[in-house]
C-alpha positions as CSV (number, residue, x, y, z in Angstrom):
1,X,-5.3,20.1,19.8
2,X,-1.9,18.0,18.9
3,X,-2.0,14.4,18.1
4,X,-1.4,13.2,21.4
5,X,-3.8,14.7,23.3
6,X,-6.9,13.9,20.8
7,X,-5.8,10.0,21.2
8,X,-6.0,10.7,25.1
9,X,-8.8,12.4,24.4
10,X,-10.6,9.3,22.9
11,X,-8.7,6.5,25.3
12,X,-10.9,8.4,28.6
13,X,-14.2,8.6,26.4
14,X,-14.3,5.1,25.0
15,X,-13.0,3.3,28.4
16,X,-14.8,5.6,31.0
17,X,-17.6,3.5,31.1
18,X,-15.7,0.1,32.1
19,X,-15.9,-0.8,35.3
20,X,-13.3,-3.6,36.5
21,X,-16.1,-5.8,39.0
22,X,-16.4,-9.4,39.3
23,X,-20.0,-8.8,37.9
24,X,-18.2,-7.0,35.1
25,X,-15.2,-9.6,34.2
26,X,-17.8,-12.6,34.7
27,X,-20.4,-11.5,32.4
28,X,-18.8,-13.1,29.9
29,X,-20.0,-16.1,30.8
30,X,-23.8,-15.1,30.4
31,X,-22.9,-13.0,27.2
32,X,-21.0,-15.5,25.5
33,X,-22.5,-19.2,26.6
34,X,-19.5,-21.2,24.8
35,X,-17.1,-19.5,27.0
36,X,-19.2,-20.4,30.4
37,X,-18.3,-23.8,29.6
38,X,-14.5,-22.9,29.5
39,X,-13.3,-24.6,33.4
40,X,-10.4,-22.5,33.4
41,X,-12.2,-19.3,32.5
42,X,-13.8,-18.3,35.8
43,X,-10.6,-19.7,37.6
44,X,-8.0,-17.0,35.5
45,X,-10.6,-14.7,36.3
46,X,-11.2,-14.9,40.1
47,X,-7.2,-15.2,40.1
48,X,-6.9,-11.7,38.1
49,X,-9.7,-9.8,40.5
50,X,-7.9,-11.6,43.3
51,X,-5.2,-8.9,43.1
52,X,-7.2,-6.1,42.6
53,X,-9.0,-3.7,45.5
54,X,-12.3,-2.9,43.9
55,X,-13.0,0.3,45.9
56,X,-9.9,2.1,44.1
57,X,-9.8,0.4,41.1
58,X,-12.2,2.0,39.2
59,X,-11.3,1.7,35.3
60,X,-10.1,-1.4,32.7
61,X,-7.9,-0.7,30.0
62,X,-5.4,-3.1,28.1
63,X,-2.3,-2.1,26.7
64,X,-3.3,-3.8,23.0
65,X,-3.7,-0.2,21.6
66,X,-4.0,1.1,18.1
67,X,-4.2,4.4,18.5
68,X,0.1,4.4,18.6
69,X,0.4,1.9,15.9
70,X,-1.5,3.2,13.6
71,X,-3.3,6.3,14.6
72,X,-6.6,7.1,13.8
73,X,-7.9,9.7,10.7
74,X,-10.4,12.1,11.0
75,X,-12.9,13.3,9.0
76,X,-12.5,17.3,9.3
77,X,-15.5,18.3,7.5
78,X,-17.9,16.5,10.1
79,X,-15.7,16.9,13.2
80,X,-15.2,13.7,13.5
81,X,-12.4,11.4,14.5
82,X,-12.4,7.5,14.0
83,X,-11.0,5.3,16.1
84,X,-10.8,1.3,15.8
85,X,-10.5,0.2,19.4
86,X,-9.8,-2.7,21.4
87,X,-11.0,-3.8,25.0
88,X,-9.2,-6.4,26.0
89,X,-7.3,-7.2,29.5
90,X,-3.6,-7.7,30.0
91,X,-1.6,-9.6,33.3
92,X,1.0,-7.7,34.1
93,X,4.0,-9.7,36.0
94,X,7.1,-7.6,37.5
95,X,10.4,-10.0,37.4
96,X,12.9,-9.1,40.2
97,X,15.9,-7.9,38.1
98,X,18.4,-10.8,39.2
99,X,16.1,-13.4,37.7
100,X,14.9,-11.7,34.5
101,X,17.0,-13.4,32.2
102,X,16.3,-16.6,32.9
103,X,12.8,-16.1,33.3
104,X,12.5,-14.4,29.6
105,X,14.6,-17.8,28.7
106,X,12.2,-20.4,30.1
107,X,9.3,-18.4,28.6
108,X,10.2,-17.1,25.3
109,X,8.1,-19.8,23.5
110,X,4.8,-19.0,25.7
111,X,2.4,-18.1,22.8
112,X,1.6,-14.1,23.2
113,X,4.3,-13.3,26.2
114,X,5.9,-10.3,25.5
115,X,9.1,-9.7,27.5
116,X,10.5,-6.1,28.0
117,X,13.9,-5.6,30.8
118,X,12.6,-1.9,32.1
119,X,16.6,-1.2,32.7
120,X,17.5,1.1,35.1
121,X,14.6,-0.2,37.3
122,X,14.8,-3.4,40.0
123,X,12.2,-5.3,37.9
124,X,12.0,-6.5,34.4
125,X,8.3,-7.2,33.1
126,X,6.3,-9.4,31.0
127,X,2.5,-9.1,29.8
128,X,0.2,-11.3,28.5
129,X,-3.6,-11.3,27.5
130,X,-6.0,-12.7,29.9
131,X,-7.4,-15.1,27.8
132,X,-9.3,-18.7,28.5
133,X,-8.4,-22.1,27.4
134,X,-10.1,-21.6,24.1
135,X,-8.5,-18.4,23.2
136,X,-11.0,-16.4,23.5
137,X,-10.5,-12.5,25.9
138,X,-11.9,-13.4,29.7
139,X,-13.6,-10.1,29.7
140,X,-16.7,-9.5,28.2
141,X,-17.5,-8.2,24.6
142,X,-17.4,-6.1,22.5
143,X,-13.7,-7.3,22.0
144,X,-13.3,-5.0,19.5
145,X,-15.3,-2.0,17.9
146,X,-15.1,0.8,15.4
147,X,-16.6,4.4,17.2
148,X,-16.9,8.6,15.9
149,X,-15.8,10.8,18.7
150,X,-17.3,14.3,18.2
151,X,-14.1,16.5,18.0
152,X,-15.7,19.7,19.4
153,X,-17.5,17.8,22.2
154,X,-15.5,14.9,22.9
155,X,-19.0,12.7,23.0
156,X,-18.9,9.6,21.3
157,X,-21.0,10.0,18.4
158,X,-21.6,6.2,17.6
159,X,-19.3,2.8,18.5
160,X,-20.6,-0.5,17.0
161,X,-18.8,-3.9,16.8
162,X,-15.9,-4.5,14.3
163,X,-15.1,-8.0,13.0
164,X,-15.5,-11.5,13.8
165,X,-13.5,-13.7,16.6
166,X,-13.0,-16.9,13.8
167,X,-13.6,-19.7,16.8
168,X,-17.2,-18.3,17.4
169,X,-18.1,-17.2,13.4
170,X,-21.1,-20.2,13.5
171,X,-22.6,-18.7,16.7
172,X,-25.4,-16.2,15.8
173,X,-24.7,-13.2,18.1
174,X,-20.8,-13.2,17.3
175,X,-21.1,-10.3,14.9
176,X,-21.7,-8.1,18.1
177,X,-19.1,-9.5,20.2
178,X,-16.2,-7.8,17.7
179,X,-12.9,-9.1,17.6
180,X,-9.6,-8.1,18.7
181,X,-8.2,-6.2,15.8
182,X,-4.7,-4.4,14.7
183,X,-5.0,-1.9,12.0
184,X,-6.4,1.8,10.8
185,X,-9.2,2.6,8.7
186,X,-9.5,5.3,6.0
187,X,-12.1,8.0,5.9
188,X,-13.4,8.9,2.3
189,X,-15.2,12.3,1.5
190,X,-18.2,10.8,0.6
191,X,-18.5,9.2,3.8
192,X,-17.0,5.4,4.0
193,X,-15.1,4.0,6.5
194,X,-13.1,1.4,4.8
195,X,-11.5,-1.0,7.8
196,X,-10.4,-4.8,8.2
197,X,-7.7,-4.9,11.2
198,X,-9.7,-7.9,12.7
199,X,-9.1,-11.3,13.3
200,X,-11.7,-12.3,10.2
201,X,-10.5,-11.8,7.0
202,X,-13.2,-8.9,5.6
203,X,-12.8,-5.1,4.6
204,X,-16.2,-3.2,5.4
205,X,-16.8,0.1,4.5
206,X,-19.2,1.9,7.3
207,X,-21.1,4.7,7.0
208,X,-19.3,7.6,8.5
209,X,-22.6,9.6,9.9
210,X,-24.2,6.5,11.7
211,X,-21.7,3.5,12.2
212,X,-23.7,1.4,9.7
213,X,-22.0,-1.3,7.8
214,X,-22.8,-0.7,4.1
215,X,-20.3,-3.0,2.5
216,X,-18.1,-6.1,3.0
217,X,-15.5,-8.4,1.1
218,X,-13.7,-11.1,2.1
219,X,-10.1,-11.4,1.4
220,X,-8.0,-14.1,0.7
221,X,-6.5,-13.2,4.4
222,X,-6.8,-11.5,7.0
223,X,-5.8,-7.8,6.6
224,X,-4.0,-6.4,10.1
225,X,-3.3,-3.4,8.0
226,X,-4.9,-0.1,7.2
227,X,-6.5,0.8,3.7
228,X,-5.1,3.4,0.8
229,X,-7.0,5.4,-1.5
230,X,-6.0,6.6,-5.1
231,X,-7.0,7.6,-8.6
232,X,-5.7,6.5,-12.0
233,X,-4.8,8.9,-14.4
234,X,-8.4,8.2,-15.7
235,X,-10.0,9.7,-12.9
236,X,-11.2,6.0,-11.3
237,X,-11.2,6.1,-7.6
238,X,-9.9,2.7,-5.7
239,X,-9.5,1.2,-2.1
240,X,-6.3,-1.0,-1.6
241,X,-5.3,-3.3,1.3
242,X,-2.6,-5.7,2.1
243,X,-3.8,-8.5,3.3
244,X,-0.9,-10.9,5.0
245,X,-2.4,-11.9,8.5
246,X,-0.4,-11.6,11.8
247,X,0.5,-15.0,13.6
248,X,0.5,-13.3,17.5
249,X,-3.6,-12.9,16.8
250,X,-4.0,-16.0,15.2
251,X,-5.7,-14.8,12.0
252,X,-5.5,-16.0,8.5
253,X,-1.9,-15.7,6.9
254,X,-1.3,-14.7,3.1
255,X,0.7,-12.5,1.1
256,X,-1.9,-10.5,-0.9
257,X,-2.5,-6.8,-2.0
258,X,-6.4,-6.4,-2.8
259,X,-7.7,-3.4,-4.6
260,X,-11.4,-2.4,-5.2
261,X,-12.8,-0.1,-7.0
262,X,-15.6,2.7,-6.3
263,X,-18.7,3.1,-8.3
């Protein structure tokens, strides 16, 4: 199986089960109580489902994707591949060709507005996240998780929250909201899955065979990267990460390269 049709593979299996109702996009509220007091949040919602028909609408997906970015490794002696995955919604807007420029003008400071012309078509575009007041992803969470899709059976094999949305780190259930995040991981042979790419500013290794979180660091910022393994000429194995941040998610910025070392 190429490349391309193992990422398609795990796109269908991790987003099958995401049903785009109001019951779906509102239970944010109820999941995430600092967000229900967000005025604007049930309003971009309502105005989002307003343009959907839910009886063929059937699946949400975003286009915030890492699987093109930065791909996903596999781990070939377990049959397993590892993907870090986001699940956050997007809005859409076609621009009738003849006023495209001037609507990418008068928006090109609009914080996370990304403008593309689509030329030989009558309509530009531009996309945004559907996101409250506060920042925070109008559907519900996990924002962001780390998951094992079986290769031979294309079951997911475990999927557990990755990261920490910085605005909600005090709140007690945060940890399993996840966070939107931008980078790969690194599969070892003795079973770690070393991965940042979220909005916090921490590199955890997981356990490969149950999703576990074994080990965590914090770096001096956040790391929207994806870890490198090596060993000195002495044998020593270590894990290495930049760690610079990236502005469009708001995370920490820094110009670092961190390495660790394995027992």
């Amino acid at each position: 199986m190429n490349k391309t049709a193992v990422y398609g593979l795990v796109a269908a299996v991790l987003f099958a089960a995401l049903p785009m109702t109001q019951a779906f996009a509102f239970g944010t509220v109820s999941k995430v109580p600092v967000l229900g007091q967000d005025a604007e949040h049930e309003k971009i919602t309502r105005a989002a489902l307003s343009m959907l028909d839910a009886k063929t609408l059937e699946e949400l997906a975003g286009t915030s994707s890492n699987f093109g970015a930065v791909g996903a490794p596999d781990d070939p002696v377990r049959g397993l591949l590892i993907a870090s995955t986001n699940r956050l919604a997007f809005v859409i807007t076609l621009v009738p060709r003849e006023r495209y420029q001037q609507e990418r003008a008068a928006g090109r400071e609009t914080p996370g507005r990304e403008y593309a012309p689509q030329r030989g078509t009558p309509y530009g575009m531009y996309r945004e996240p559907l996101l409250s007041r506060r920042g925070m992803p109008c559907n519900p969470p996990p924002w962001g998780t780390l998951a094992a899709v079986d290769l031979t059976t294309g079951d997911v094999r475990w999927e557990v929250p990755l990261g920490v949305s910085p605005e909600l780190s005090t709140l007690p259930q945060a940890s399993e909201w996840g966070s939107v995040n931008l980078g790969g991981s690194l599969v070892t042979a003795g079973g770690l899955v070393f991965v940042a790419a979220a909005r916090d500013s921490t590199l955890r290794a997981f356990d490969v065979e149950t999703g576990t979180v074994l080990w965590s660091a914090e770096l001096p910022a956040s790391a929207q990267a994806t870890p490198m393994t090596y060993r000195s000429a002495t044998g020593k194995q270590f894990v290495v990460i930049a760690a610079g941040g990236h502005s469009a998610l708001r995370s920490k910025m820094g110009d670092y390269v961190v390495a660790f070392s394995l027992p």
